[in-house]
C-alpha positions in Angstrom: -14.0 19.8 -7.6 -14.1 21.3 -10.7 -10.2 20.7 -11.3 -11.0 17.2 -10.4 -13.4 17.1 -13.8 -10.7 18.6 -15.9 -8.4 16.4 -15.1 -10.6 13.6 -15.8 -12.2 15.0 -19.0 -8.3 15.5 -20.4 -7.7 11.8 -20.1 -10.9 10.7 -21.6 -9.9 13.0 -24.4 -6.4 11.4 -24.6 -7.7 7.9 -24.4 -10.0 8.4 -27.2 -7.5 10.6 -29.3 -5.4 7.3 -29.6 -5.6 5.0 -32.3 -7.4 1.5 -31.5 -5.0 -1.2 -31.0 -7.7 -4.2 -30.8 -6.7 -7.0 -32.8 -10.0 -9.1 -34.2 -10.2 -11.2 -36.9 -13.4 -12.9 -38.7 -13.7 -16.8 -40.1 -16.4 -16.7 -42.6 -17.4 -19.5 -44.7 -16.5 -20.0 -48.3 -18.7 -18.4 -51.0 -17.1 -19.7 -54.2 -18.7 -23.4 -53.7 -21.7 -22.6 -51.8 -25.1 -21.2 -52.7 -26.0 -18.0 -50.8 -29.0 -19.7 -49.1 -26.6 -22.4 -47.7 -24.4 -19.4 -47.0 -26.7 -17.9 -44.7 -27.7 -21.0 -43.2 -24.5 -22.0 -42.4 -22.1 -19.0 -42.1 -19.9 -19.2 -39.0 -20.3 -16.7 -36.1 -17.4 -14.1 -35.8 -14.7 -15.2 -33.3 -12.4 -13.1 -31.7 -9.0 -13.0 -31.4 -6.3 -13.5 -28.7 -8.1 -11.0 -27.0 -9.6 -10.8 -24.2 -7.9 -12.8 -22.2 -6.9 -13.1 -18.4 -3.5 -14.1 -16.8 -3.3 -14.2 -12.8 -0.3 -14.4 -10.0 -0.7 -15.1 -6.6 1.5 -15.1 -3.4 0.5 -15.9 0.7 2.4 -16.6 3.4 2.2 -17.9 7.2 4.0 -16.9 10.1 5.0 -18.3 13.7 6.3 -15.8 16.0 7.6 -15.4 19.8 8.0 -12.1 21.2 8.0 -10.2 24.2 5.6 -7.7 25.6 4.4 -6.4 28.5 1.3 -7.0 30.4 0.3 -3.5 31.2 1.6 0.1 31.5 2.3 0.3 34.6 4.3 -3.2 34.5 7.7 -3.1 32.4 8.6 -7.0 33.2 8.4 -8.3 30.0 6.4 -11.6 29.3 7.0 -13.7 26.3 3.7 -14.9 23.6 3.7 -16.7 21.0 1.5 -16.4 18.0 0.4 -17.8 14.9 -0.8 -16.1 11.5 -2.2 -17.0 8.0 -0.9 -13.6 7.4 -1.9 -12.9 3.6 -3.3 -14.7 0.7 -3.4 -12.7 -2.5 -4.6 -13.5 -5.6 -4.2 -10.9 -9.0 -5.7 -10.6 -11.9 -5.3 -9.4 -14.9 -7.9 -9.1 -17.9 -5.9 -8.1 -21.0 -8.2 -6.1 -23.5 -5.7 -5.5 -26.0 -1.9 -5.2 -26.5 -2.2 -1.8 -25.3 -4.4 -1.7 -22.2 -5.5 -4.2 -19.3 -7.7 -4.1 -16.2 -5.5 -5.3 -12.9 -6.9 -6.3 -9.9 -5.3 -7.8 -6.7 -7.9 -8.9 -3.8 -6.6 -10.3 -0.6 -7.7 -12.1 2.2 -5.7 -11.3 5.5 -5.2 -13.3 8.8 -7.3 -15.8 7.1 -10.7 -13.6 8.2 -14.0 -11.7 6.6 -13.5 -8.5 8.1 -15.6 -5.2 9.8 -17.7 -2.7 8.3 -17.9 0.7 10.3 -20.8 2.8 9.9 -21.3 6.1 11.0 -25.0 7.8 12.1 -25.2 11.5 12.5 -28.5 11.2 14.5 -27.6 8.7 17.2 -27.0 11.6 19.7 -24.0 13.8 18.8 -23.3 11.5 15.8 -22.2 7.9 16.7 -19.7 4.6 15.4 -21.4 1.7 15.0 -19.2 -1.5 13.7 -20.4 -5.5 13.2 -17.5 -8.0 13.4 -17.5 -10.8 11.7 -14.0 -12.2 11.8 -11.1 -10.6 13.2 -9.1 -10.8 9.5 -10.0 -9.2 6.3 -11.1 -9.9 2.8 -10.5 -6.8 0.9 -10.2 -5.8 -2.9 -6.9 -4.3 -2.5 -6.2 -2.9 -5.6 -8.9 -2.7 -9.3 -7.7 -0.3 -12.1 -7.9 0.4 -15.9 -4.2 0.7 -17.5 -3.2 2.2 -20.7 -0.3 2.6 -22.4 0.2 5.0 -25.1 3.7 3.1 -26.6 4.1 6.2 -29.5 4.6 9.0 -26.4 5.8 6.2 -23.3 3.0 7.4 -21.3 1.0 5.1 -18.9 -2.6 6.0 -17.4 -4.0 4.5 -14.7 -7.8 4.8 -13.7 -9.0 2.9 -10.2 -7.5 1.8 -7.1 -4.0 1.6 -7.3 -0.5 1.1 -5.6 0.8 4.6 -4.1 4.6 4.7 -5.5 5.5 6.4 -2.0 7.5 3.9 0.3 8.8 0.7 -0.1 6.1 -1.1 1.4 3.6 -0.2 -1.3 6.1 -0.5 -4.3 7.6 -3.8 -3.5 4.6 -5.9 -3.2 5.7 -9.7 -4.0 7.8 -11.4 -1.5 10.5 -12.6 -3.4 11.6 -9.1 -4.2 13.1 -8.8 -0.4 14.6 -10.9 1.9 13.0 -10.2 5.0 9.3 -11.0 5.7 8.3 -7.0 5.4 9.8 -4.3 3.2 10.0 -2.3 6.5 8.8 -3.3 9.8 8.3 0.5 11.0 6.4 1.6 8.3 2.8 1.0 9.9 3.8 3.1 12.8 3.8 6.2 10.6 1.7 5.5 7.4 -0.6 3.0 5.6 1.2 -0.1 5.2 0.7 -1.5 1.4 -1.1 2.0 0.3 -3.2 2.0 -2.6 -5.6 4.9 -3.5 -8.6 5.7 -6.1 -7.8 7.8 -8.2 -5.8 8.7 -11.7 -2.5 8.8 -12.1 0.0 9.5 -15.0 3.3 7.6 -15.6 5.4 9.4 -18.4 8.9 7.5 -19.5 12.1 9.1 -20.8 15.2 7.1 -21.3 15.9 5.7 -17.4 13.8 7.8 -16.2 9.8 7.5 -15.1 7.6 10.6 -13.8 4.6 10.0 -11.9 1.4 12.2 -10.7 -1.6 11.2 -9.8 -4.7 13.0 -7.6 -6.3 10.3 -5.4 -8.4 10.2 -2.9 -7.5 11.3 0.9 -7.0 10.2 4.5 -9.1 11.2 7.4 -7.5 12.5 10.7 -10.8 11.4 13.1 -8.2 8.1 12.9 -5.3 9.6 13.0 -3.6 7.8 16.3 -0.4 8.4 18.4 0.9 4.7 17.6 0.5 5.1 14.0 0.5 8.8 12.8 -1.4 9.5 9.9 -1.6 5.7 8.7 -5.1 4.7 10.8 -6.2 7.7 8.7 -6.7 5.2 5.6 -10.3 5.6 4.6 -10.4 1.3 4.8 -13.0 1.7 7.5 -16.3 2.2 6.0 -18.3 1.0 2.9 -17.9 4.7 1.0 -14.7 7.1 1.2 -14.8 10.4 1.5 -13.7 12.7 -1.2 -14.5 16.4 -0.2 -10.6 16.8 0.2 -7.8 14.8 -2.5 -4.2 14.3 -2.3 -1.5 14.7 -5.0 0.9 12.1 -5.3 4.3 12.5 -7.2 7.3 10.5 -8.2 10.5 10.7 -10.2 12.3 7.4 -10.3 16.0 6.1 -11.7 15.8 3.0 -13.4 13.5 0.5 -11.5 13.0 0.1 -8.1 10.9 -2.9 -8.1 13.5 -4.9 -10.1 16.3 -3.9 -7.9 18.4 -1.9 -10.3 16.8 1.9 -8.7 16.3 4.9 -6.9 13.4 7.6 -6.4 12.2 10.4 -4.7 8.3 10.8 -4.5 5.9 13.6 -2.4 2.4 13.2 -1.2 0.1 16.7 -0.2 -3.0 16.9 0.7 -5.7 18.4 3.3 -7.7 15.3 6.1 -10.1 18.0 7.9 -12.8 17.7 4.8 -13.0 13.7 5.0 -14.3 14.1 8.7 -17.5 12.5 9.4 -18.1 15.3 12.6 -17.7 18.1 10.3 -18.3 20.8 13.2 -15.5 18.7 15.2 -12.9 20.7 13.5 -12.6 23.3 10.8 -9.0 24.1 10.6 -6.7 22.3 7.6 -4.9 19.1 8.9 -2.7 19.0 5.5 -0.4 15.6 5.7 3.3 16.2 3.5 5.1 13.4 2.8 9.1 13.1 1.3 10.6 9.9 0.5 14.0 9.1 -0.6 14.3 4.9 -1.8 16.0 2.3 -3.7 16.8 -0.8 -4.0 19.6 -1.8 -5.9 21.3 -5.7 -6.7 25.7 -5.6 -7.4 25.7 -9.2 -8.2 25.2 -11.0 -4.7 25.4 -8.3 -2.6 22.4 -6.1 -2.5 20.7 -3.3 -0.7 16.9 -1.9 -0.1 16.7 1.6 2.3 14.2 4.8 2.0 13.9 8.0 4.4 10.6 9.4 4.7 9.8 12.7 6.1 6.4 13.4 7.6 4.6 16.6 8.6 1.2 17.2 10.1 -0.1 20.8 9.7 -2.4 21.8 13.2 -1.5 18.7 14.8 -2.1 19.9 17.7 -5.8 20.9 17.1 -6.6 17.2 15.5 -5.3 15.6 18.7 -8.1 17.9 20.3 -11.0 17.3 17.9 -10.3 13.4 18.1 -9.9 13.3 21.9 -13.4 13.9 22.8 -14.6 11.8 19.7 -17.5 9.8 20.4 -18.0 5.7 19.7 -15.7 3.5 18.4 -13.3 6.2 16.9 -12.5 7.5 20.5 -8.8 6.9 20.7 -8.7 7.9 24.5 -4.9 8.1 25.2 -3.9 7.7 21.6 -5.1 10.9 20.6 -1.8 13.0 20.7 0.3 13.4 17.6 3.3 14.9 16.6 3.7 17.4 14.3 6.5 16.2 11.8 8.1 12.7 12.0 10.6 10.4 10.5 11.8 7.2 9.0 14.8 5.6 8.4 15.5 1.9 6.6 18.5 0.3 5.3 18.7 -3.5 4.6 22.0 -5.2 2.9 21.5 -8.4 1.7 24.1 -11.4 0.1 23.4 -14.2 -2.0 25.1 -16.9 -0.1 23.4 -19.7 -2.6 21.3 -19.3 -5.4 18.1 -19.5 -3.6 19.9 -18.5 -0.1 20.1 -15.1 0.6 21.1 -13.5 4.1 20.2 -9.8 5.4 21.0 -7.5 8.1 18.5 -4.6 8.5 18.3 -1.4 10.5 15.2 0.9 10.9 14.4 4.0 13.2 11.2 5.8 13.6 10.2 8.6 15.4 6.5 10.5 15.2 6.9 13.0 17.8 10.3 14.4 15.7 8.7 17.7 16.3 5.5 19.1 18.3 3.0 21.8 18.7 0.7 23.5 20.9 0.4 21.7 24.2 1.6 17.9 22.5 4.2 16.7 24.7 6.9 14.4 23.0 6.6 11.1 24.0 9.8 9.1 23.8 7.8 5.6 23.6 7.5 6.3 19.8 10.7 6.9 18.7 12.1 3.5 18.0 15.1 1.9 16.9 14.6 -1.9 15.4 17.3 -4.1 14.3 16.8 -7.2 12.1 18.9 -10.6 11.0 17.6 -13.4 9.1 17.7 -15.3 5.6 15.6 -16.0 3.0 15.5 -19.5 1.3 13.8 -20.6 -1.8 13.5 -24.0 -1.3 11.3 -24.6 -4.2 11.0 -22.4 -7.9 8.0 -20.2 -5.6 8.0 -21.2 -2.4 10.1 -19.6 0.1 11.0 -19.8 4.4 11.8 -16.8 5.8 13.5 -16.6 9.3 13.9 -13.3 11.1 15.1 -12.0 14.5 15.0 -8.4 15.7 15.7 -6.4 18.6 13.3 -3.4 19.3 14.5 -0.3 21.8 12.5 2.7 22.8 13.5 5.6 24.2 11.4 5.8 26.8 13.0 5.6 30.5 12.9 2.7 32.2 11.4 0.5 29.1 14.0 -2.3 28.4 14.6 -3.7 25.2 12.7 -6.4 23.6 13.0 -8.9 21.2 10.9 -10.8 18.1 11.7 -14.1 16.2 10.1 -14.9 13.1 9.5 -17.8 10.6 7.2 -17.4 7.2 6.2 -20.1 5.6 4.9 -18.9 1.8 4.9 -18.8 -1.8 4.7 -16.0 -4.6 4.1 -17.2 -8.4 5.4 -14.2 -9.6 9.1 -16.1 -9.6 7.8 -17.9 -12.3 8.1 -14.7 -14.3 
């Protein structure tokens, strides 16, 4: 922890080493024709200038789907459902303190609910789960953090809860930037989908290029699960997160992947044993190492969106133990074994067909039993190919239709292929920009 202080001691140094850009100014009342008594009596209050002030976006959407599934394990005739969503509503802020520095915050309500709180008692027997549902959705402040940009040396600090720049799903956050209704449909079945972190983090320019590195807080592997890796590890679950063990998150990135006209590489390290609740459940390191290779770039009307991510999970075999004889509502029963390294592939090509019509074709791959350890058998169910079509319209300046259809193959035995169709309904103020 002590590094942990330094670091944040440096940057309070830096922030107050830099020259005040806060613009005020001061109406007074004239002295030349007034007595000082009248002065006094009527001298007008100081008022401030353009700043603060506070600027917002906003984006939601809502989906119809039809899909097939299966009713059980044991029964591979597939059945088709239909569902409905009020998928995301998100609404971001922005409270500019000066020309120089802001505080950004993005809260979202998802599937149109209030959300869980999990709590966790070391003294109901061996240390219990305890969770009170509400709503089956989510209200959640996804994102609140202090930005400051030091202009005279390019640099960017970023104190709070913030985006992770580590996949595609947690760098391109508004929905106009793709075509399809998710960066990457595969993404949650290895990592946090939409990953932000508290923490600080660094962003240093030079010329086209931008350096990140940050130290944020961890994940816990009590929730690490077979159908999503290390992503149920987000510490989302209760009121407080753990921080007896940080990660390091760090990018380099090519021009600008947000705007379509870039390409980056980025790592995340760090250990998951110290952010267990049942400390004495496990004492060996579970460190989670993540590679990513993305970009998205736009040639006129063609354009194209892709990442690979390499995963590794050290002792994954010894977490799938710990969490297989966990006790209340962590217990993932048959979802406890994990693979040891795993892999993700995307690629999405798009063309502007009409100004506000673009079509896509999309491939993705993901496999979480790549490689195994110990006595973790792989299991073919999780690695899966997925294969997208669809278009995008924007049929008004911020409101958009979105229609995809995909085709979903495992390579498990005997399990045939399935298939998804999709229609969003939403809007995203940030086209306004």
């Amino acid at each position: 922890m002590k590094s942990v202080f330094l670091v944040l001691i440096l940057f309070s140094t830096l922030v107050h080493a830099q020259e005040s850009s806060t613009t005020t100014t001061e109406i007074q009342a004239p002295t030349s024709e007034v007595s000082p008594a009248a002065t006094s009596a009527t001298s007008l209050p100081k008022v401030r200038g353009e700043f603060p002030k506070f600027e917002f976006k906003s984006y939601g959407y809502i989906s119809f789907s039809q899909h097939e599934t299966f009713k059980t394990v044991q029964n591979l005739e597939p059945i088709v459902r239909r569902q409905m969503d009020l998928a995301e509503f998100a609404f971001e802020g922005e409270y500019i303190l000066t020309e120089n520095s802001k505080i950004e915050f993005e809260v979202e309500i998802e599937h149109g609910g209030v959300g869980s709180t999990v709590e966790f008692d070391p003294f109901e027997e061996f240390g219990e789960f305890e969770q009170e549902i509400e709503k089956g959705g989510e209200v959640v402040l996804h994102e609140v953090y202090y930005k400051k940009a030091f202009k005279q040396g390019n640099t960017v600090l970023k104190i709070g809860k913030f985006p992770l720049f580590i996949s595609l799903g947690s760098v391109l956050t508004k929905p106009h930037r793709y075509p399809s209704i998710l960066p990457s449909d595969v993404e949650a079945r290895m990592i946090p989908l939409g990953w932000t972190e508290t923490g600080v983090q660094v962003e240093q320019k030079a010329g086209m290029f931008t350096g990140r590195l940050g130290l944020v807080s961890g994940l816990n592997s009590e929730f690490f699960r077979t159908y999503s890796w290390v992503g149920g590890g987000y510490q989302r679950h209760f009121e407080t997160m753990n921080a007896d063990d940080l990660a390091t998150v760090a990018s380099v990135e090519f021009g600008n992947v947000v705007k379509g006209q870039g390409i980056a590489i980025a790592a995340y390290h760090g250990d998951t044993t110290g952010n267990r609740y049942k400390v004495d459940k496990m004492k060996e390191s579970a460190r989670v190492t993540l590679w990513t290779l993305m970009g998205s770039y736009k040639y006129g009307r063609f354009g194209i969106q892709g990442e690979v991510i390499e995963g590794e999970l050290e002792n994954s075999d010894l977490v799938s133990k710990a969490n297989a004889t966990l006790g209340g509502l962590a217990k993932p029963k048959a979802f406890a074994p994990l693979g040891k390294k795993a892999r993700l592939e995307s690629v999405q090509v798009s063309y502007e067909a009409l100004e506000d019509l673009t079509f896509y074709l999309k491939g993705e791959h993901v496999d979480t039993f790549a490689e195994v350890e110990g006595n973790i058998n792989k299991n073919p169910r999780y690695d899966l190919t997925k294969k997208s079509a669809g278009l995008m319209w924007m049929w008004d300046t911020a409101a958009f239709m979105k229609v995809q259809y995909s085709r979903e193959k495992t390579e498990l035995d005997g399990l045939p292929e399935t298939y998804q169709a999709n229609i969003a309904f939403g809007f995203d103020l940030d086209r306004f920009n």
